[in-house]
Phi, psi and omega in degrees: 000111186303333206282326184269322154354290201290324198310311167315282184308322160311318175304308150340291172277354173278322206267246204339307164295321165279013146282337161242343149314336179273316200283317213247002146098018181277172205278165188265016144263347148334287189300311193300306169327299160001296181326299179313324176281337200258356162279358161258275182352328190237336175245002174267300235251304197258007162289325169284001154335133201174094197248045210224009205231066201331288189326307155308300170290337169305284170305320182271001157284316161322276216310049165259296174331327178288260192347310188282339167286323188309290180317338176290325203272316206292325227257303169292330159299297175337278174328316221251315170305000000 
């Protein structure tokens, strides 16, 4: 299932970016900001699945881009802050 799949590896990477806010000591607006990437994750990419729909997996494969900016912006703010 793909869907469960996907679900593991989101997990994945949350326990990780909040891992590493705890390994590099960032402020708890990191962790709050966090909210935003992991909110695209679960209601843009996998409530919108569809995996019968090229077009659909087209787009919610673009949207990675996004995601990785969101994380970036978080990963600077974190830093910077």
């Amino acid at each position: 299932n793909p869907i469960n799949f996907l679900l593991i590896c989101y997990i994945i990477l949350i326990i990780v970016l909040i891992s590493l806010g705890l390994i590099m000591n960032f402020k708890y607006l990191y962790f709050i900001l966090l909210i935003i990437p992991i909110a695209h994750l679960i209601l843009f990419q996998i409530k919108k699945l569809n995996i019968n729909d090229p077009q659909t997996c087209l787009k919610i494969f673009k949207s990675n881009n996004i995601l990785g900016l969101l994380i970036f912006i978080n990963i600077l703010i974190g830093k910077l802050y």
